[in-house]
Phi, psi and omega in degrees: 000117159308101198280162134351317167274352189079013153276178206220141169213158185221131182276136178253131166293154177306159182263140174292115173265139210242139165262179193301358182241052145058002187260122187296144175270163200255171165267113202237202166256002166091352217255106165304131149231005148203208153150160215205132171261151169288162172327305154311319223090305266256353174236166184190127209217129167257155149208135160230192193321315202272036187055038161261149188234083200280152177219160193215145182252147163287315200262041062265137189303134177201157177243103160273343179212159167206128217244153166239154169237180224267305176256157175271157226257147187225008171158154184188142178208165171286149170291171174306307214286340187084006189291299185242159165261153169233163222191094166281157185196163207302348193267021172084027207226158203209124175246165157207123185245163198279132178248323180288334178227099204297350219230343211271135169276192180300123159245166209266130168250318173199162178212123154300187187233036191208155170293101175323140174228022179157159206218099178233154156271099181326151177275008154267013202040036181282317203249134166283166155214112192222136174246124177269195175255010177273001177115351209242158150223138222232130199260137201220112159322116145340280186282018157206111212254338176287331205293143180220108168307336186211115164234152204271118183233117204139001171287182168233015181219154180318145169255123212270321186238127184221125183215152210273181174257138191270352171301310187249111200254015173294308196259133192242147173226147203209142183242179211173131230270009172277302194118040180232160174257123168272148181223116205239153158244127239254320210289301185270037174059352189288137166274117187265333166188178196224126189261122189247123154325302172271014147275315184248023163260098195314158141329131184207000182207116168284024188203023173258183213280159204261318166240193193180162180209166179274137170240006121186167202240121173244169170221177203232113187291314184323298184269353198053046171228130162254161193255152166257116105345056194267138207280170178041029148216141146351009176189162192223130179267133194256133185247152160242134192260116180320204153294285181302349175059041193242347202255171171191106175234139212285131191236328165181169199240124196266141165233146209213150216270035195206155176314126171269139195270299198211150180232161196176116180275156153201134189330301183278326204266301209154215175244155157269093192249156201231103185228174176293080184207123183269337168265010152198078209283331203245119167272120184264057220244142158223190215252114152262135192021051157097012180243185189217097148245177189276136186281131193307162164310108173249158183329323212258341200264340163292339173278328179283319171309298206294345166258338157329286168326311191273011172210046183297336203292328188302328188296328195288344188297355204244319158349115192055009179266149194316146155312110199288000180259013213290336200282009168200053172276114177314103221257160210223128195239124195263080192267017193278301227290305190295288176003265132355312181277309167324292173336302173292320178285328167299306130333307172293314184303309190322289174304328164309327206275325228272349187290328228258320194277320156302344179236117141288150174278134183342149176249151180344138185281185195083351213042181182304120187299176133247142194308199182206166189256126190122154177340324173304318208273340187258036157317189171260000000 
């Protein structure tokens, strides 16, 4: 554009921005929206808003690669083998990207006709396993992902969570937005029991929501125990997965006076909860003579608060927020009712005519002439 001064200047556009496989990113808030460590540890993988897919080496932390996929992503987990991640995503879709080739794009694996809410893997990599928000969850051959061995069928709600056991690698276990815990035998589809939640969960909030789902199910190969996570409420419930492994009894219900964020077993220590509290965000509990308490403050759980604390701001976005599942509860319309009302009114309009057709209206007063008689009366 040409000024006044007789100089000439020009606006540059901003540069597009591309992730390392070259495909533009979308611009977002930065907002995680799922992540995962592979089996080993030795890896770590994101996605956020902004249709990114970050990997990561733990050992030593390093980010190799940062990849964008085509929807933003609802869930993601590693193959046994660590070769690949695969990154379930809202349009119902399944990618797999490459870890030996960190740079490499996506490939398309498999697809619902429903929003994917979660992805597992069989401990042998044979089997994909993906649960959507139509109720189903669908056992798919890894190395032919059309082939579909199985559906595990019977929630009446999204299936919110779904994890293989890794003691028994026979068996799946899955939560839903019904309130129930499930026990699956996945490769035939059989359901071995069904947990109704809200039957063995006490009262702990007198105005709290009525239904609810997990948001996430961990487990403890030591004790054979899972932990439950139920989002928007204050506790988390402990199961013993029998011996025979057909089985799940319900053993106690831990409640914490502040939201839980996250649950997470390790092998030697206990369970771990990450909840909303900045002076004491992180909790420590194992199982004493057959009960689960809370563990006193140690050296190693004071070192972890405290670094927690020093870096709450990463934390706070999560602070108050809302149920992330409330948005995909089957909405529900009470058309009896208007129904019913039209009815009755139709009815009553009905009874008005027919009353109105039985009382003809009065006639002139004096009553009715009579015609009269005689020549006169036969005219045309």
């Amino acid at each position: 554009v040409s000024g006044s001064s007789g100089l000439a200047y020009f606006e540059k556009k901003p540069e597009e921005n591309k992730g390392e496989d070259g495909r533009p990113m979308d611009q977002g808030s930065d907002m995680i929206l799922a992540s995962t460590f592979s089996t080993s540890g030795s890896y770590f993988a994101l996605t956020d808003d902004s249709k990114r897919l970050i990997l990561f080496r733990t050992k030593p932390w390093q980010c190799l690669s940062v990849r964008v996929v085509v929807r933003r992503c609802t869930a993601l987990t590693f193959t046994a083998s660590e070769e690949r991640v695969l990154v379930a995503d809202k349009s119902g879709d399944v990618y797999s990207f490459s870890v030996l080739e960190p740079h490499g794009g996506g490939r398309l694996e498999l697809g619902h006709l429903s929003m994917l809410l979660d992805v597992a893997v069989s401990p042998d990599d044979r089997f994909v396993l993906t649960a959507d928000r139509d109720e189903k969850i669908r056992v798919s051959w890894a190395a032919a992902p059309h082939s579909i061995e199985a559906f595990c069928l019977g929630h009446t709600e999204f299936v919110s969570r779904i994890l293989v056991v890794p003691s028994h690698p026979e068996l799946l276990l899955s939560s839903s937005g019904d309130c129930t815990l499930r026990l699956w035998e996945y490769r035939s589809g059989r359901q071995l029991q069904c947990c109704d939640l809200a039957s063995l969960q006490e009262p702990v909030e007198p105005q709290g929501p009525k239904r609810f789902a997990a948001s996430r199910i961990a487990f403890w190969a030591q004790e054979s125990c899972v932990a439950l996570l139920c989002d928007s409420l204050p506790v988390v419930l402990i199961f013993h997965l029998e011996a025979s492994g057909q089985q799940l009894a319900f053993r106690q219900q831990l409640t914490f006076p502040h939201r839980v964020w996250d649950v997470a077993f390790e092998e030697t220590q206990g369970l771990w909860v990450l909840q909303d509290c900045h002076e004491s965000p992180l909790v420590l509990w194992r199982p004493v003579r057959g009960q689960w308490q809370s563990v006193p403050e140690s050296a190693v759980l004071q070192r972890l608060a405290s670094h927690l604390r020093g870096h709450w701001a990463m934390l706070e976005g999560s602070v108050g927020a809302a149920d992330g599942f409330r948005s995909l509860y089957k909405a529900t319309f009470d058309n009896m009712t208007s129904y019913l009302k039209k009815k009755e009114e139709r009815l009553l309009q009905q009874l008005e005519k027919q009353q109105r057709r039985k009382s003809p209206p009065p006639g002139p007063p004096g009553g009715t002439k009579k015609g009269s008689s005689g020549p006169a009366a036969l005219g045309c």
